[in-house]
Phi, psi and omega in degrees: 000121159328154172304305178286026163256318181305292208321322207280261150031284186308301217284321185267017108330304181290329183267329170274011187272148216249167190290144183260349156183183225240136164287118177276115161269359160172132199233111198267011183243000155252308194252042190042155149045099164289185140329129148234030162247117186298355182262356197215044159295166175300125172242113195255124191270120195230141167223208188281160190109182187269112168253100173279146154249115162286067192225189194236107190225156196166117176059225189277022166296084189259167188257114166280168175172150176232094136296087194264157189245102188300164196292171200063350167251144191226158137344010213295345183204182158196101169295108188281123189274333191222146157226165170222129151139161196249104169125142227259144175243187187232122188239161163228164186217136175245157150263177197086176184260002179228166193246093175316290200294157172310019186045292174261033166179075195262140172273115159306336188289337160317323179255129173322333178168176188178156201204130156280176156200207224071166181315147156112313171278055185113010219086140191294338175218166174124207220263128160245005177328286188289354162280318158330277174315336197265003187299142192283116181067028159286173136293354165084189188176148175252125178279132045258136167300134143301114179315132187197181158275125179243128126318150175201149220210104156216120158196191193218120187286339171300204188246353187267134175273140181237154167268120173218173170222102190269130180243136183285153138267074173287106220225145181276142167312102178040285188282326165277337159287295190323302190297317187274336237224344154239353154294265206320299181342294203302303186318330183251353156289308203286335164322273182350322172291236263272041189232320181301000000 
């Protein structure tokens, strides 16, 4: 294989290959505290790849948090990577940069999806994105989410404090590997010509 092939080859690999670990983007026992004001969330910086968020909920402790996806990027999972704690928490998802709805009184029809998730609900871990989308009257959603900006709502309404780590999937869209996946072709066709 020509260099400039290898090259081509190499680089679209590295961009579909899924992250081999994972960048903590908040850690609430280093970085204190998310938001617990839905009009003023933690606005947590995500890129491609796994971002964990890490926090700590009880009673009226709720978690704000903000994410934007950059263009070419989508949503692809939401991973429980760990959870602690004997009782199931609550996550929501809005667009926007704010959590609109009342918290102690939300019209679900407002929110984009919602989910418990915790023991007892499918297992204590794996992917809930699409339980998030499946919330009953909500407006829904099918996964991977399309870069936009999103809000999020998560706590445990009990008296037991639970621990989790939800890990983001950040994944580029289709259409941008697909795209870069014929920028390199051209690139390494065109080595080939001008090689000749």
């Amino acid at each position: 294989m020509r260099p400039i092939g290898l090259l081509a080859a190499v680089a679209l690999t590295l961009v579909l290959a899924p992250d081999a670990g994972a960048v903590v983007v908040h850690d609430e026992a280093l970085n204190g505290d998310l938001s617990t004001d839905r009009l003023a969330p933690t606005v947590l910086s995500v890129g491609v790849g796994t971002n964990s968020v890490i926090a700590t909920s009880q009673g009226t402790d709720r978690e704000f948090f903000t994410i934007t996806l950059a263009a070419g990027t989508s949503l692809a999972a939401i991973d429980l990577a760990s959870y602690s704690g004997t009782d199931v928490a609550f996550i929501a998802i809005q667009s926007g940069s704010t959590f609109t709805e009342d918290p102690d009184a939300p019209d679900v029809a407002n929110i984009l999806g919602y989910s418990h998730f915790g023991p007892g609900l499918g297992g204590a871990t794996g992917d809930i994105l699409d339980n998030i989308g499946d919330g009953v009257g909500a407006i829904g959603f099918t996964p991977p989410l399309p870069s936009d900006t999103y809000t999020f709502w998560a706590q445990q309404n009990q008296g037991v404090a639970v621990t989790y780590q939800l890990d983001l999937v950040v994944v580029p869209e289709p259409a941008s590997a697909l795209l870069l996946a014929l920028g390199l072709g051209g690139l390494a066709a065109g080595g080939r010509r001008r090689g000749r």
